[in-house]
C-alpha positions in Angstrom: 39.4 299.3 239.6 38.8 302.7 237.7 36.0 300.8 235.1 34.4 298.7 237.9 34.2 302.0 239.3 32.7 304.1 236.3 30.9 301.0 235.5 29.0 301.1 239.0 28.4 305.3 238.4 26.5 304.3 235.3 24.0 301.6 237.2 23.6 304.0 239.8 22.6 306.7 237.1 20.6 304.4 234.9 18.5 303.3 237.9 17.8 306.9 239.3 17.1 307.9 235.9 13.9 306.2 235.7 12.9 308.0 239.3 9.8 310.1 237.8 6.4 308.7 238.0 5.2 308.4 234.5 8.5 306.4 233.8 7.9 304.4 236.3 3.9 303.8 234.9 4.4 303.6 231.1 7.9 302.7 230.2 8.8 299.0 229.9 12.4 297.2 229.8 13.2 295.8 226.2 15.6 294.2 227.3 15.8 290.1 227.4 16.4 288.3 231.0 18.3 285.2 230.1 16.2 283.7 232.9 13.6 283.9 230.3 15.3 281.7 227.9 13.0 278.7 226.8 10.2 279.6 229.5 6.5 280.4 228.0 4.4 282.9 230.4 1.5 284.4 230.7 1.8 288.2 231.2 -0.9 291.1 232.0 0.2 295.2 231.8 -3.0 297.2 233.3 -3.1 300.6 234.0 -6.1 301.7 235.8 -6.3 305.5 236.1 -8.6 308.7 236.7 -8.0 311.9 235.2 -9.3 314.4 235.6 -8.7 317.9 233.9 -10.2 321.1 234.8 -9.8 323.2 232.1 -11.1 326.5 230.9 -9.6 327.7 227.8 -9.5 328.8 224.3 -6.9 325.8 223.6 -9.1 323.0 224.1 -12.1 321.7 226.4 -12.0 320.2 230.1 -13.0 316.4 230.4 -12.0 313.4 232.3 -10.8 309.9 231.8 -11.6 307.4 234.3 -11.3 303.7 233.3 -8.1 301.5 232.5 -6.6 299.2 229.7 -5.7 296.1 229.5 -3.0 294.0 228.0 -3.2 289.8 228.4 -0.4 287.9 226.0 1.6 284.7 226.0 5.5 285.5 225.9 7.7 283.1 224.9 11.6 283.3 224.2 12.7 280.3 222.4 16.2 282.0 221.8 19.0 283.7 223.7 18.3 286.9 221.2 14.5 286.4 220.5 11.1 287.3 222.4 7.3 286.4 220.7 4.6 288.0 222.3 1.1 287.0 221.3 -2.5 288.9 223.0 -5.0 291.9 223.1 -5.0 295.5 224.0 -8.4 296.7 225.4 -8.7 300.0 226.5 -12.3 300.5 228.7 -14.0 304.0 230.0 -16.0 303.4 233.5 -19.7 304.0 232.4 -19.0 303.5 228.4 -20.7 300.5 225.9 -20.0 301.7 223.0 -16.6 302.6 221.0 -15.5 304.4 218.0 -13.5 302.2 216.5 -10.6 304.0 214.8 -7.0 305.4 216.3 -7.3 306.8 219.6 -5.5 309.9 218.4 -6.0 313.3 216.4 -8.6 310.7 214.5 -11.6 312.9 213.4 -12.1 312.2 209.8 -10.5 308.8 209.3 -13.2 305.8 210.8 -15.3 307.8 212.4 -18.6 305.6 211.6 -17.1 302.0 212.6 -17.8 300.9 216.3 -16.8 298.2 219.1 -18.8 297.7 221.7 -18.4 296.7 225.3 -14.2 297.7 225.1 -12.1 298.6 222.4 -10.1 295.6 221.6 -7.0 295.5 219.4 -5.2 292.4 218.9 -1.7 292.5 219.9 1.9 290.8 218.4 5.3 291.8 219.1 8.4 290.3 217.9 11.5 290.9 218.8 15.8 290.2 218.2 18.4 291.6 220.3 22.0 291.9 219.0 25.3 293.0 220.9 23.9 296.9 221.2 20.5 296.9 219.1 17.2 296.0 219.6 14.9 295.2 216.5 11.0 295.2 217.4 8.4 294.2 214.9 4.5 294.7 215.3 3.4 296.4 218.6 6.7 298.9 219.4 7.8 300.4 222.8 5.8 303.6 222.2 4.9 306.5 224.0 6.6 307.4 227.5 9.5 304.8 226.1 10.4 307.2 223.0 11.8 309.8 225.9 10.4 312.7 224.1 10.2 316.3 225.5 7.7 317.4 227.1 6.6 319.9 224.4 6.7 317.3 222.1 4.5 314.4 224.4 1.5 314.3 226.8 2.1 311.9 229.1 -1.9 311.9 229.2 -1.4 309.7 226.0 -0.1 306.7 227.3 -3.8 306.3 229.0 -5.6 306.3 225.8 -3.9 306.2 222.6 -3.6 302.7 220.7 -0.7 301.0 221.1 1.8 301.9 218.2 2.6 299.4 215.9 5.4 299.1 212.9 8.9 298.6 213.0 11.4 300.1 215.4 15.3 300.5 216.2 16.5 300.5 219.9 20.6 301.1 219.6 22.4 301.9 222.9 26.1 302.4 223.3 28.4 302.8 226.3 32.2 303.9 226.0 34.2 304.3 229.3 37.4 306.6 229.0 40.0 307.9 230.7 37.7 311.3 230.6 34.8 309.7 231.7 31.4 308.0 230.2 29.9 308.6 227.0 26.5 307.2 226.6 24.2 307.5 223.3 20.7 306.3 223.3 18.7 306.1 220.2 15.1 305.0 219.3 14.1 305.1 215.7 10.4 303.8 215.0 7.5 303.6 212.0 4.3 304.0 213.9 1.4 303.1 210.9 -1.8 304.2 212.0 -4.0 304.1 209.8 -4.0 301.3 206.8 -6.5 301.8 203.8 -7.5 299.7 201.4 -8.4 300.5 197.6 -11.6 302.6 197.5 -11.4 303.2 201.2 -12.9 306.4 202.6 -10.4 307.4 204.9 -6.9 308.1 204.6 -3.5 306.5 205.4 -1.5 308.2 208.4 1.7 306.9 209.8 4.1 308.7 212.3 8.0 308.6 212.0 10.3 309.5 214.9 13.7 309.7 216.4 15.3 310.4 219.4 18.5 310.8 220.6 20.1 311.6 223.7 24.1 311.6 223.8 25.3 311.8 227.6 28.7 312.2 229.6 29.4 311.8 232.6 32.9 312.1 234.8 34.4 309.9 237.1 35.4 313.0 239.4 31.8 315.1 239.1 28.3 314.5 240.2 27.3 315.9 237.5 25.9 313.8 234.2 25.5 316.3 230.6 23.5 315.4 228.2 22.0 316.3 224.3 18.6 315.5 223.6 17.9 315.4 219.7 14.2 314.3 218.3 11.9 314.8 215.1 8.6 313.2 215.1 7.3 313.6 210.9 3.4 313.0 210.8 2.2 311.9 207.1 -1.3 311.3 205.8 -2.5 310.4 202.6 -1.3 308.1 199.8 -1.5 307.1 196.1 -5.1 305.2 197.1 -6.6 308.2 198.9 -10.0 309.1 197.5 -10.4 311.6 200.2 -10.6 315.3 199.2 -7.8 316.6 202.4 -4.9 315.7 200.4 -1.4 314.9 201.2 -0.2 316.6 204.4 3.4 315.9 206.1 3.7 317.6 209.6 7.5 317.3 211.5 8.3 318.9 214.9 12.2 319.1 215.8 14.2 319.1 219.2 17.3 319.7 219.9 18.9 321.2 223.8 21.0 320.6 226.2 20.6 319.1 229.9 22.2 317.8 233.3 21.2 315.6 235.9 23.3 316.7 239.3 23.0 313.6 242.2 23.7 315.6 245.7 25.1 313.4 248.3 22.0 313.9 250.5 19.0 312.2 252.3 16.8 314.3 251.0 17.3 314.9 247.6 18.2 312.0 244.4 18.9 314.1 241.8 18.3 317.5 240.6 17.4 318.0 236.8 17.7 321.3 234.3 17.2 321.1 230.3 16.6 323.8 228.0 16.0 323.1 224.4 15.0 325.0 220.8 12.1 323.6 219.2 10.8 323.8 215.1 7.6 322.9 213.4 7.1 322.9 210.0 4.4 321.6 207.5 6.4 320.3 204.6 2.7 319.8 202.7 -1.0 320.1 203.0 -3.1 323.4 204.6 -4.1 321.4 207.9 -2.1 324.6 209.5 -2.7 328.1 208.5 1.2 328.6 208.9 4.1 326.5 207.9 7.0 327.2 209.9 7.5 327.8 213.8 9.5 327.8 216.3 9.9 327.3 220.3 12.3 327.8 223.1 11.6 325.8 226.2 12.9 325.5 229.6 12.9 323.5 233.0 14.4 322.7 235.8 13.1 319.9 238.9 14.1 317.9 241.7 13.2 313.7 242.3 13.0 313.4 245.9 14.0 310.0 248.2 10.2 309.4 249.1 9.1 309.2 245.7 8.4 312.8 245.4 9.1 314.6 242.2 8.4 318.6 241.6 9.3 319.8 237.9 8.4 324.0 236.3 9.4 325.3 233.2 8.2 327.8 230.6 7.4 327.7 226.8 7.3 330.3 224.1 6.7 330.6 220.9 6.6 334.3 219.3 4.5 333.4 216.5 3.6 330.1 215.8 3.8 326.9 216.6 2.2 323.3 217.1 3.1 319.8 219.1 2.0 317.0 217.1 1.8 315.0 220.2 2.5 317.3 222.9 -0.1 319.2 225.5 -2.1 322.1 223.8 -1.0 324.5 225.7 2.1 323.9 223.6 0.8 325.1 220.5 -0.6 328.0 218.8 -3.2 327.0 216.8 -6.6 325.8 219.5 -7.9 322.1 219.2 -11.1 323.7 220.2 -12.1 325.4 217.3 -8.9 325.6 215.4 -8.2 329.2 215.8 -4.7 330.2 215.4 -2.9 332.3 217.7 -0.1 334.6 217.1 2.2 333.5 220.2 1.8 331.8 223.4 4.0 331.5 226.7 3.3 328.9 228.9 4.8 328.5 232.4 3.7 325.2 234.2 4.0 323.1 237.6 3.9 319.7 238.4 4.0 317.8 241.4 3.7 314.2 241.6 4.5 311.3 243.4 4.8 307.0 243.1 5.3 304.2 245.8 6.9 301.2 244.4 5.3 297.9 246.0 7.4 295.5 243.7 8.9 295.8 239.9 5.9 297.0 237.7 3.3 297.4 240.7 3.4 300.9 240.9 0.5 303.4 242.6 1.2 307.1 241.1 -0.9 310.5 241.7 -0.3 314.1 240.3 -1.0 317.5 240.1 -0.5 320.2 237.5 -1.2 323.7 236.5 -0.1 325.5 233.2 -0.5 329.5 233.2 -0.8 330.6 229.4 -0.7 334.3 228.0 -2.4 334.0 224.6 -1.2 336.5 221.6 -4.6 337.8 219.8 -6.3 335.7 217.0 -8.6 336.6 214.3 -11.6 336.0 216.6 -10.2 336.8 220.5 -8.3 339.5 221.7 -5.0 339.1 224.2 -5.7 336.6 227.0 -4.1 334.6 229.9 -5.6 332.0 231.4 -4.9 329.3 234.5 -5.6 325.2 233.4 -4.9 322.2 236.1 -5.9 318.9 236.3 -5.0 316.1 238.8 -4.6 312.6 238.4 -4.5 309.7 240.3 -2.6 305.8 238.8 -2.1 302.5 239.5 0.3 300.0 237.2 0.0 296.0 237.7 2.0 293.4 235.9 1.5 290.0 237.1 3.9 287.1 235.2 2.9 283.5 235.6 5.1 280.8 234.3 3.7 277.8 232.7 6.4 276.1 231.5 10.2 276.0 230.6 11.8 273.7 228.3 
């Protein structure tokens, strides 16, 4: 009676877990439904989206993203323990034709004079093998909102536009019911090659490696669940065919904090969230940064709502220096606007934001955010502070046709 008891706390938690909106618009199950077994479908993720961010500041420029991608493929599972995936990845800008054709991410000097026109069109393959408690993915990963990384450390904004990640990845999970209560460990390990070369090539080879962690307890007695986010993303570039002149450059941010979720038997509210965390960067090679070590402290706190509704704040600082290889850039120091470096920033933001459900994976989302930033003085501004927002409005579709089942 006592596990069917903790073992129903921990589907309650999983499901209210995935409450917040970007969760419910970018991260996808990886799990096998034996349902699936022997069936062939035909599967389509879109994500049709307009973004738009108003932003004045020394950080980076304003701009918008209206447009959507999409991802057609043939899924087959021939096996208990196996999944094929076979299909495209076309990402499309209302009102463009024409497409650089190289990563859709911190990409300037790699392809920048190959083009696609009409979309740009990636071809997309994913196999994978699931065992007792791990997950083995080959070819297209679960990448971006599925890595569950801070949010220092990601911009949701990314899962709008970057290419899908590709390489090898690790999904371990791990549940162990006690007479204390439930400990839960999460991990997601992943290679992320973005940029291949060839001999004589003119660009150079990147690839990302990550990991993230997240230990959790809960008790049978308390309503409230603890958990211990750990995460390193390393960025490398270069390579023993690189003809480039940049030379080799690793780049690692680091996570580590502590968090709760606390679900309040009421109407109103689903659960009420709080994490604080210490953050590193270093550049282990190469002068892409004019620094290379720095560190963060970050903080938040919000509240998912019954309705859908979500409100999150927190603050960042960084005394000195600091950059997110993925994150916002108002969580870093040095501007991707003209690559002035800044000696400290704190940032205090706000986001409100809210999704209706209309069936699994058919999801309409819209939000709102505003991020206040003090700027320490760099070698060409003095002291500043300075208020960014933007606003957003989504909509995720999934349609699964089955043609046939063996």
């Amino acid at each position: 009676m006592k596990r069917a008891a903790t073992s129903l706390i921990v589907c309650l938690i999983v499901q209210s877990a995935t409450a917040q909106m970007w969760d419910q618009l970018a991260r996808s199950s990886y799990r096998i439904r034996q349902s699936d077994l022997r069936a062939l479908r035909v599967e389509v993720e879109a994500l049709t989206f307009f973004r738009d961010n108003e932003y004045s500041s020394k950080l980076t420029k304003g701009y918008s993203l209206p447009g959507l991608w999409l991802e057609p493929k043939l899924v087959y599972t021939p096996l208990s323990q196996i999944e094929l995936e076979l299909g495209a990845h076309a990402l499309i800008f209302n009102g463009a034709n024409k497409y650089p054709n190289y990563v859709y991410h911190d990409i300037g000097r790699w392809k920048g004079t190959q083009h696609q026109h009409g979309a740009h069109a990636l071809p997309w393959l994913r196999a994978k093998a699931d065992f007792r408690h791990l997950t083995v993915v080959m070819g297209d990963i679960y990448g971006g909102q599925n890595h569950r990384l801070s949010t220092p450390l990601w911009n949701a904004e990314a899962n709008l536009s970057q290419d899908p990640e590709m390489g090898f990845q690790l999904l371990w999970d791990r549940n162990k019911i006690g007479t204390s209560g439930i400990w839960n460990v999460h991990m997601d390990t992943w290679l992320n090659w973005q940029s291949y070369i060839f001999e004589e090539d003119s660009h150079q080879e990147a690839f990302t490696v990550g990991s993230a962690w997240k230990v959790g307890f809960l008790s049978p007695w308390s309503k409230v669940r603890w958990y211990m986010p750990l995460q390193l993303v390393i960025q490398h570039r270069g390579g023993e065919q690189d003809t480039t002149s940049m030379g080799v450059q690793t780049l690692c941010n680091a996570s580590v904090g502590l968090g709760m979720h606390w679900y309040p038997t009421t109407r109103t509210v689903k659960r009420v969230n709080a994490e604080a965390s210490v953050l590193a960067t270093y550049q282990q090679s190469g002068t892409l940064w004019p620094f290379d070590t720095g560190v963060a402290y970050h903080v938040t706190a919000g509240a998912d709502f019954r309705r859908g509704i979500s409100l999150r704040g927190g603050a960042f600082r960084a005394p000195h220096h600091f950059v997110s290889l993925y994150g916002s850039p108002f969580f870093s120091t040095l501007s991707v606007r003209d690559r002035e470096s800044h000696r400290g920033i704190t940032t205090a933001y706000l986001r409100a934001d809210y999704h209706y459900t209309f069936h699994h994976d058919y999801v309409l989302g819209a939000e709102a955010e505003a991020y206040q930033c003090w700027l320490g003085r760099s070698t060409l501004h003095p002291k500043s502070d300075e208020l960014n927002f933007s606003f957003g409005i989504y909509l995720r579709l999934h349609p699964s046709i089955l043609l046939k089942k063996w």
